[in-house]
C-alpha atoms as an extended CHARMM CRD file, in Angstrom:
* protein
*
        97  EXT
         1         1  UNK       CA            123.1510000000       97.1950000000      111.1570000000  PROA      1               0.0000000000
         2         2  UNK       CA            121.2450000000       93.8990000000      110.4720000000  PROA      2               0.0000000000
         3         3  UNK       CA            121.4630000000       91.4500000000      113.2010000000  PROA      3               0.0000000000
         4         4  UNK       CA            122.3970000000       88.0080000000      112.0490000000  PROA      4               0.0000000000
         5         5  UNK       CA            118.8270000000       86.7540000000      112.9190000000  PROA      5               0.0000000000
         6         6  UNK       CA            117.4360000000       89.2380000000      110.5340000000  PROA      6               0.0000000000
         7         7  UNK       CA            114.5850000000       89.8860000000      113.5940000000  PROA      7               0.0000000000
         8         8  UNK       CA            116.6640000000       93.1330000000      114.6420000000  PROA      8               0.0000000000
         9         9  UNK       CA            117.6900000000       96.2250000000      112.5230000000  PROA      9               0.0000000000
        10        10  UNK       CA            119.4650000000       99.6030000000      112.9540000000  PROA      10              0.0000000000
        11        11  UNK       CA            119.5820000000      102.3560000000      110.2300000000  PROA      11              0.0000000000
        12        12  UNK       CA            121.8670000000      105.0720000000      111.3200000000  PROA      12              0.0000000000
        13        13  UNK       CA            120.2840000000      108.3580000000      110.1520000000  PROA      13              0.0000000000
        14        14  UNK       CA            123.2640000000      110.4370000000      111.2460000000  PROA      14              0.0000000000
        15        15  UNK       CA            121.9400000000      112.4940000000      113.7690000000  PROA      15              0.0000000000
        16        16  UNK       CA            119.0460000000      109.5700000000      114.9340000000  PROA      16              0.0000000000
        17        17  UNK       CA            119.0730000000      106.0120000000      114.7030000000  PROA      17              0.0000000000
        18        18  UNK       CA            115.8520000000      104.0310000000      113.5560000000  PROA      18              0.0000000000
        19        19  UNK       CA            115.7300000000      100.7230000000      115.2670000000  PROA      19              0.0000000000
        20        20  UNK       CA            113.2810000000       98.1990000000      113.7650000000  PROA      20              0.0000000000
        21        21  UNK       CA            112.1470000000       94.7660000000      115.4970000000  PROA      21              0.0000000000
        22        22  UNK       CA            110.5690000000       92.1320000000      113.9740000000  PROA      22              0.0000000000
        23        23  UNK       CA            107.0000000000       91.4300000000      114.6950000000  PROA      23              0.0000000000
        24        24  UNK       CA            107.8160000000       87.2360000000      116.1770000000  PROA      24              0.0000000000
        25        25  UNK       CA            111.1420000000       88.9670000000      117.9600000000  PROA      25              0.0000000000
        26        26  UNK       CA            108.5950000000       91.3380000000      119.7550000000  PROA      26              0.0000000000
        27        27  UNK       CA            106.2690000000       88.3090000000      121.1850000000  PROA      27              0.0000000000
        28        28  UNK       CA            109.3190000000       86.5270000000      122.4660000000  PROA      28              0.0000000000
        29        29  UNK       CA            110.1740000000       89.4650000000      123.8270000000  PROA      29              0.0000000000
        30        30  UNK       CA            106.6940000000       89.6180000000      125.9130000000  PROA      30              0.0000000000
        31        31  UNK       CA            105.1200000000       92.4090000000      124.0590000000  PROA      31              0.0000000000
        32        32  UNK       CA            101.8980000000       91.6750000000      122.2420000000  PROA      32              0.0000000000
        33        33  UNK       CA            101.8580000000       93.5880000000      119.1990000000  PROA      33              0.0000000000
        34        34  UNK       CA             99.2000000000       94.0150000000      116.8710000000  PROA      34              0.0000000000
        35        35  UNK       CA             99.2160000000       93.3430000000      113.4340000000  PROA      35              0.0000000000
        36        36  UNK       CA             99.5170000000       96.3960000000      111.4570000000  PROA      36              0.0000000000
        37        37  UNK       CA             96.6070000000       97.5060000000      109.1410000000  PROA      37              0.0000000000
        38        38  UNK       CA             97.3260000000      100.3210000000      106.1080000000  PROA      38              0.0000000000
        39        39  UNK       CA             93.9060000000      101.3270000000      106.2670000000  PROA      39              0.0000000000
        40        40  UNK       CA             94.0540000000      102.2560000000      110.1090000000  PROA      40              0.0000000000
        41        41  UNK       CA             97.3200000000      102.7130000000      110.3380000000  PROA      41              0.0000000000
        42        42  UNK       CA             98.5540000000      103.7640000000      113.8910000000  PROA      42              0.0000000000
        43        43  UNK       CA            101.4020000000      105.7410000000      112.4250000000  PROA      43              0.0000000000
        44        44  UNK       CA            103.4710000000      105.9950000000      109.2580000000  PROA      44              0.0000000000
        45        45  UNK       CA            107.0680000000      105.9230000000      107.9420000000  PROA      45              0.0000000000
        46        46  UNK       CA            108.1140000000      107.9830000000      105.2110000000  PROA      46              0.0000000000
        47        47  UNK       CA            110.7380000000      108.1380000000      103.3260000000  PROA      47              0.0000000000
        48        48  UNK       CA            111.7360000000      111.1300000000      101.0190000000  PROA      48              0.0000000000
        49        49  UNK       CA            113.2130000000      110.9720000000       97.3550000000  PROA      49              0.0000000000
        50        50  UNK       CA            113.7240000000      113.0720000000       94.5780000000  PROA      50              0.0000000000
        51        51  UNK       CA            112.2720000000      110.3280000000       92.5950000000  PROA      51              0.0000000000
        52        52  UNK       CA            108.4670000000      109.5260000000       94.0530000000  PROA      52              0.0000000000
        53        53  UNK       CA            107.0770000000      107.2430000000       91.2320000000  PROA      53              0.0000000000
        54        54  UNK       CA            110.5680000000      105.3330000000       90.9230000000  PROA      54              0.0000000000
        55        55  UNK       CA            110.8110000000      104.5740000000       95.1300000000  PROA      55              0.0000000000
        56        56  UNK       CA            107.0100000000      103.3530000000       94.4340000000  PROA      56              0.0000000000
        57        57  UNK       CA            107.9490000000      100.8870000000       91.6720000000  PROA      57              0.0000000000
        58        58  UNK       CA            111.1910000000      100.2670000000       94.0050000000  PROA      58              0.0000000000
        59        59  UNK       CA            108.9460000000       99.3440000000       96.9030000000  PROA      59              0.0000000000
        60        60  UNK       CA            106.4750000000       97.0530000000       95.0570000000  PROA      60              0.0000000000
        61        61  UNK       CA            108.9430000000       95.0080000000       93.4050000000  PROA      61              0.0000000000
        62        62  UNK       CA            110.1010000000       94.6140000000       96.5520000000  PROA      62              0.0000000000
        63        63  UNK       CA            106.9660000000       93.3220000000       97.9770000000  PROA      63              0.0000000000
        64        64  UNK       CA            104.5060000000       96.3090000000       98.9570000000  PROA      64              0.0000000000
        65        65  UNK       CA            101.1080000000       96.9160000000       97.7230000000  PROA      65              0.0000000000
        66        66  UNK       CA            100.2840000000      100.4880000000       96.3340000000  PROA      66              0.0000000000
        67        67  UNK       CA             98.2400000000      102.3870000000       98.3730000000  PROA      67              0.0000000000
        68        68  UNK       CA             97.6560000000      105.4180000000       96.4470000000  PROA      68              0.0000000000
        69        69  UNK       CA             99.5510000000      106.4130000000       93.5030000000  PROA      69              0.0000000000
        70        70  UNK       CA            102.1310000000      109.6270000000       93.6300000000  PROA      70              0.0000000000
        71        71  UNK       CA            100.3140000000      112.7560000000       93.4540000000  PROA      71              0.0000000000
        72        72  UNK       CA            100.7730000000      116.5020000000       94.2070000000  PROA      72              0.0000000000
        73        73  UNK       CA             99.8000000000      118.2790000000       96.9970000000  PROA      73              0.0000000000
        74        74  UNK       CA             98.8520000000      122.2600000000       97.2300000000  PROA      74              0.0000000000
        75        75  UNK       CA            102.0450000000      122.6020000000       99.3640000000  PROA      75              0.0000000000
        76        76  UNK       CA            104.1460000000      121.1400000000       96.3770000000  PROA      76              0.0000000000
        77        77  UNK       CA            104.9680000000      118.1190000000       97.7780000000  PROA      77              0.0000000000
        78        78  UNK       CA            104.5740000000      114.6420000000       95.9840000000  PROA      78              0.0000000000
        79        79  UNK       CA            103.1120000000      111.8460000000       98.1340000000  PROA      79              0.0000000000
        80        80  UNK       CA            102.6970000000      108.0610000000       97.9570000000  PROA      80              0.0000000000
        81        81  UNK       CA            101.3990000000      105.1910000000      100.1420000000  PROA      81              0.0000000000
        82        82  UNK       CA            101.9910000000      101.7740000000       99.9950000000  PROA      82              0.0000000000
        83        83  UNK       CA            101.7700000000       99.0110000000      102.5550000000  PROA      83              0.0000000000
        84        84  UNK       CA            104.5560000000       96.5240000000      102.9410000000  PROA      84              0.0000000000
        85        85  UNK       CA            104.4770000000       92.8700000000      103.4870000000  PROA      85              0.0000000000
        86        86  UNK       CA            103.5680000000       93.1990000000      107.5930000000  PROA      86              0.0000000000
        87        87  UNK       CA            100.9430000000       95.7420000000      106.5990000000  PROA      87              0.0000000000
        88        88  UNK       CA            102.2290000000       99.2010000000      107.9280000000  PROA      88              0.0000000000
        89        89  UNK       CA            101.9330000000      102.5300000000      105.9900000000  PROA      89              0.0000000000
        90        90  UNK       CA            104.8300000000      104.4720000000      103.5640000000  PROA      90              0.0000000000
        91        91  UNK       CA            104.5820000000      107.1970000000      102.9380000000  PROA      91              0.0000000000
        92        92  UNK       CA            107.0850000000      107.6420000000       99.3720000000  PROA      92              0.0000000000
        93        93  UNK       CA            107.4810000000      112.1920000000       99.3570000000  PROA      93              0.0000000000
        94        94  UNK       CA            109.4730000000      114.5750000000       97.5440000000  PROA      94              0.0000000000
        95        95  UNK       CA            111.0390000000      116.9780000000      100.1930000000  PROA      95              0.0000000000
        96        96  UNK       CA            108.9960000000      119.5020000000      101.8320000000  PROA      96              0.0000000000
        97        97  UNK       CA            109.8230000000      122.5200000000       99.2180000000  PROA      97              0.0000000000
């Protein structure tokens, strides 16, 4: 669900739903967030795909900057970062095998 103001968003995971405010919707509100910053990131999203190198180019077309390319980790997983346009981390992963 996208709120007609498109400050407000809901992604319904099934079992937990993600909501997502908008950083000027969050100072009206009273809060005082802080600009996110990739390289000190105070947490991360990820998102998990089959398809690591294809969500990156997905994601920067879109607007994020890569972060560090896909690799592969000892555990088997593949792993991406890349910052979107308000600066917060994604992490882009293969499921956990």
């Amino acid at each position: 669900m996208l709120h007609e103001s498109g400050d407000y968003g809901e992604l319904d995971t099934g079992n937990t739903i993600l909501a997502f405010s908008a950083f000027e919707l969050m100072q009206r509100l009273g809060k005082t967030p802080k600009q996110a910053d990739a390289g000190a990131p105070s947490f991360e999203i990820a998102f998990e795909t089959d398809d690591v190198e294809a969500g990156v180019n997905r994601a920067i077309k879109a607007g994020a900057k890569l972060i560090s390319k896909p690799s592969k980790m000892d555990w088997g997983q593949t792993i991406a970062y890349v910052s979107d346009e308000n600066g917060f981390l994604i992490e882009i992963c293969t499921p956990i095998g």
